[in-house]
N, C-alpha and C positions, 0 to 999 in steps of 0.2 A: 373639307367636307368629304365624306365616304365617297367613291366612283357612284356606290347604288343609289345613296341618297340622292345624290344630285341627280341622278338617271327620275328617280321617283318624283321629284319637284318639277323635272319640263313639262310644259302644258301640250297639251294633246301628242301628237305620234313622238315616240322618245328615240333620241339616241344611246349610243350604246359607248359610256363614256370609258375611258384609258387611262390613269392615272401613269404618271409617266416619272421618276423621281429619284432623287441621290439617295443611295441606303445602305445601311450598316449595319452588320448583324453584333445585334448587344445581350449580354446576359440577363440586363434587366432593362428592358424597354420601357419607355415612359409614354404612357399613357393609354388612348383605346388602339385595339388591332386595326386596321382599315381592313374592309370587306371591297367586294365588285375585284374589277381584274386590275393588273398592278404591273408594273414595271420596273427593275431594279437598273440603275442607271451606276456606272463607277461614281463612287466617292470619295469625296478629296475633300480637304479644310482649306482655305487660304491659295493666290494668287500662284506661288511656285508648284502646290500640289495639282491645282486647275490645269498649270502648262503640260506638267508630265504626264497628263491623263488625258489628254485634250483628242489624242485620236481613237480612243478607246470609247471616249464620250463621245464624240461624234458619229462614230460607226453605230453606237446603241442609239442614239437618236434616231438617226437614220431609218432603223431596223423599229422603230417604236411608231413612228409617221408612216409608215409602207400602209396601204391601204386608208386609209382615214377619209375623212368628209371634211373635218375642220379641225385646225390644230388649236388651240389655247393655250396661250404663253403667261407666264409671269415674267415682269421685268421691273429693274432691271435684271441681268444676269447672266452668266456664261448658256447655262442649259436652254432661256429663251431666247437665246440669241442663233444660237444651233439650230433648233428647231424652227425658228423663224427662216433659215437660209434653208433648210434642209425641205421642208415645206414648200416654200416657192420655187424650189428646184424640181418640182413634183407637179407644181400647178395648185397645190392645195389649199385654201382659204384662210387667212391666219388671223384670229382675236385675239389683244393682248387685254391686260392687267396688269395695269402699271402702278407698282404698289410702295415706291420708294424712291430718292431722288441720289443715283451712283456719284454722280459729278459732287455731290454735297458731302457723301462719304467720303472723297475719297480728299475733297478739298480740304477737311476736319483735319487731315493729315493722322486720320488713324492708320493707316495702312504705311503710314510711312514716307521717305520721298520717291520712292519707286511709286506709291498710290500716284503722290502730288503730281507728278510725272506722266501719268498714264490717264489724266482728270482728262483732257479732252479728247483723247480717243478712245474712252469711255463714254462719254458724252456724246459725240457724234453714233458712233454703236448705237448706241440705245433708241437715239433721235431715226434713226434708221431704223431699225425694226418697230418704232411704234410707227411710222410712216408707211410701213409695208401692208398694218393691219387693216382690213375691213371692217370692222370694229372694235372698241379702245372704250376700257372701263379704268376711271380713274377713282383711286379712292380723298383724293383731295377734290372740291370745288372751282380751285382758281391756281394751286401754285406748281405743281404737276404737268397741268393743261398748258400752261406758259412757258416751263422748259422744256417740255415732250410733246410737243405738238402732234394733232393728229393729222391723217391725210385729210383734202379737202371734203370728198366723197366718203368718209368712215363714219359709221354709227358711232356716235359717242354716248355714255352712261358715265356718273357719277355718283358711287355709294362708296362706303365701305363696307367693310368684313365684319367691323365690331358689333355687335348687338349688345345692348344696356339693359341692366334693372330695369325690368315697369315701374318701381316705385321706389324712388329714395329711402335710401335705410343709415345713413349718418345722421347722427345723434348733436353731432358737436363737441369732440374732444376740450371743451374749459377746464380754466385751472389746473393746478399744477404746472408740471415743466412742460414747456414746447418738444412737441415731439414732428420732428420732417418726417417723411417717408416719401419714397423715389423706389420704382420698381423699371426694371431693364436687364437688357445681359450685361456681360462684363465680358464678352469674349473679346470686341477690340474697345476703345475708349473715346469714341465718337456718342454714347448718352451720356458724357461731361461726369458721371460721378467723382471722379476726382476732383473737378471743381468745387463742387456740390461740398465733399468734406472741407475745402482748404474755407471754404465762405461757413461752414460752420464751424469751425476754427476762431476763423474773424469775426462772431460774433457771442463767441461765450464769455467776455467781458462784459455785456449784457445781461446775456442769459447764461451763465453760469452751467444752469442744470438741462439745457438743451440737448435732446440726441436725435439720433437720425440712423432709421431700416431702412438696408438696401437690399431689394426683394430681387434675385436675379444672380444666377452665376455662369462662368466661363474663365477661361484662361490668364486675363488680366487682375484675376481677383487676388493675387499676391502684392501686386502695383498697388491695389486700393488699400491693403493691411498697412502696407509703408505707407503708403500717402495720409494713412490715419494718425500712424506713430509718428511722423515730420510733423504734423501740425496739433500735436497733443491732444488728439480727441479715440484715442483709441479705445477708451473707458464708456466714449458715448457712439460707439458705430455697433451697429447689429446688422452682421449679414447672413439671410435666411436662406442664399442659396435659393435653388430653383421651388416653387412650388407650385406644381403640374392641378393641385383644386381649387377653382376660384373660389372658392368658400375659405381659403388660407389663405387665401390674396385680401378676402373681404375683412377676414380678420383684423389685417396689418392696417387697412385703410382706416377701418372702425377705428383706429386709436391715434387718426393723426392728427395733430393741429394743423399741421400744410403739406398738401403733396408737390413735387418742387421737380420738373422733369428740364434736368439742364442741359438738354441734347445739343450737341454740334449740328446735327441733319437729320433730317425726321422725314417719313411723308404723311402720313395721317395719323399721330401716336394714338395705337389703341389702349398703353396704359391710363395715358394723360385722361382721355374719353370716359374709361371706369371710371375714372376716379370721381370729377365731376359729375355724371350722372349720377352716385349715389349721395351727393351732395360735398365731397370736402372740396373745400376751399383749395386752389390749385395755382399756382404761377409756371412759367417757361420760359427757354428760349425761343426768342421769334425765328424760328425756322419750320420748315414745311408747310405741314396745314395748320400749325400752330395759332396763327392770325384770325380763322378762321372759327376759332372757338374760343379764345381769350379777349376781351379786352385789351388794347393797350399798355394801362396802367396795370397788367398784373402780367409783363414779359419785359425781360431783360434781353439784350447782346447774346450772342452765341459766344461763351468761351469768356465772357467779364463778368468775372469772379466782384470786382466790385462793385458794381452795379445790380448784381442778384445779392450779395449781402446787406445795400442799403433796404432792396425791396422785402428782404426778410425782416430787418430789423423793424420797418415801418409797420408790416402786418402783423409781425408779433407780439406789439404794443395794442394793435386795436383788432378787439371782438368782432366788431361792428364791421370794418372792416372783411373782415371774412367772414361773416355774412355775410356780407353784400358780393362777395365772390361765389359762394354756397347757392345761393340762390339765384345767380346769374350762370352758374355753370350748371346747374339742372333745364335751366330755360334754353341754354347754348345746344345740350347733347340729347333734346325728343326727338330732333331727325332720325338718332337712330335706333329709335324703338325698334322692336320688335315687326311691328304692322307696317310701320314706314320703309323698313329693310325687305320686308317678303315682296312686297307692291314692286320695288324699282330691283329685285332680283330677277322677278316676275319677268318682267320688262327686256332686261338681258340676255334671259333663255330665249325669250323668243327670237330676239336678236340671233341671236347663235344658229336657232335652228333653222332660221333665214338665210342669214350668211353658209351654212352648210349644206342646203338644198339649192344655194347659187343664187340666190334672189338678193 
């Protein structure tokens, strides 16, 4: 959200918010400007560029928190983690958003064995600065709150960030070929689409004419071209790369028979959410908040390939079937309507501006 919008949304006397952020000057920038006041923080991609930059980050932190009321962190992550120590160093009051689960990333073994290696003091980190906050917004319900505990005394809130269609607009993709669709990055390989191919692979002895959009790009999207040509389905994979209009996202969706998000670690998939909310039929890995908007019977294992192909083959075969997913995933995601998200944002600010005037 914009520094001003957010300013424009707190209830009565406002603060005067600080966007504080990692940034890159690109020739073609993707998406709207940000307005209000802004801070350009060093940026760096990936764990070895984080270390080499890590005192340059810090000092701009530092220089970013100097006068404040209340600092607001995202985590996990290097930058709320800084700000979190750099804050309490100050006396300053600190809310987190805790919007993803590090130890899950890094266990996925996308990062490597240096990740695998670094999972619990990563995990601990994190557990520490959500501990340190006066209030802690999670965007999961229950799976979040259990690895990231809050302090005893911290306001907690639970929403998320996604806001849905007011009204279902899937049609129901019948007949003809089974078409997947899976939207995510590709930057590391912790949303499983490599799986996701090698299981439609293993299933076009069935379905023959099956294909599958993966809506999402990054750096590993060379790994998925091979991972398409290893399991002969290179003729059925469309990748649409980034696209910054949800109207091109809704496009993709309008034409799927199943959206199928095979993540290794999730905290609250906001694709997954679209998806359902506008009615398609949807399966997952049981990971993050995933539990919490699926059914049982429509999630598989994180990472087994066989077991999301039998769940494909069995919803492929029945209509009925995804329906009854269609319709359970619209009833799943009204939480987070529109009206439902402004009430418990509502709610948060003023949190905030509690915690900021010391109370």
């Amino acid at each position: 959200m914009n520094a001003d919008a957010w300013a424009r949304e707190l209830p009565g006397e406002s603060l005067s918010p600080v966007l504080a952020a990692r940034a890159l000057l690109v020739e073609d920038p993707v998406g709207s400007p940000l307005s209000g006041e802004t801070l350009a923080l060093p940026h760096y991609v990936g764990l070895h560029q984080s270390v080499l930059r890590l005192p340059a980050t810090w000092a701009a932190i530092r220089r970013s928190v100097s006068g404040a009321d209340l600092v607001l962190v995202k985590v996990p992550g290097v930058l709320g983690t800084l700000a979190t120590l750099a804050a309490r160093r100050r006396g300053i009051p600190v809310a987190a958003e805790v919007v993803g689960d590090a130890e899950g990333v890094l266990r996925s073994g996308a990062l490597g064995t240096a990740g695998r290696l670094l999972r619990p003091v990563v995990g601990v980190v994190t557990r520490f600065v959500v501990r340190r906050a006066g209030a802690v917004r999670y965007v999961t319900e229950r799976e979040l709150q259990r690895r990231y505990p809050p302090a005893p005394d911290a306001a907690v809130a639970s929403f998320s960030d996604v806001v849905i269609a007011d009204e279902p607009s899937w049609e129901g993709a019948e007949g003809g070929a089974p078409h997947l669709v899976s939207v995510g990055s590709v930057d590391q390989l912790y949303k499983g689409h490599h799986h996701l191919i090698e299981a439609l692979g293993r299933i076009r002895d069935e379905f023959p004419n099956a294909t599958l959009t993966i809506v999402g790009s990054g750096r590993r999207m060379p790994f998925l071209y091979e991972t398409a040509r290893e399991h002969g389905v290179s003729d059925a994979v469309r990748f649409t790369g980034y696209l910054g209009d949800p109207a091109d996202v809704a496009a993709v969706l309008a034409e799927a028979t199943l959206f199928v998000l095979p993540s290794l670690t999730e905290g609250m998939p906001r694709a997954l959410i679209e998806a359902m909310a506008i009615g398609v039929p949807a399966i997952a890995s049981r990971v993050g908040g995933v539990p919490e908007l699926l059914p049982s019977s429509a999630t598989f294992a994180p990472g087994d390939v066989t077991a999301m192909t039998r769940l494909l083959r069995e919803l492929l075969r029945s209509p009925e079937r995804r329906r009854e997913l269609s319709t359970a995933g619209i009833t799943a995601t009204r939480r987070f309507s529109s009206s439902a998200r402004a009430a418990a944002l509502a709610d948060w600010q003023r949190t905030l501006i509690g915690l900021a005037d010391g109370g």
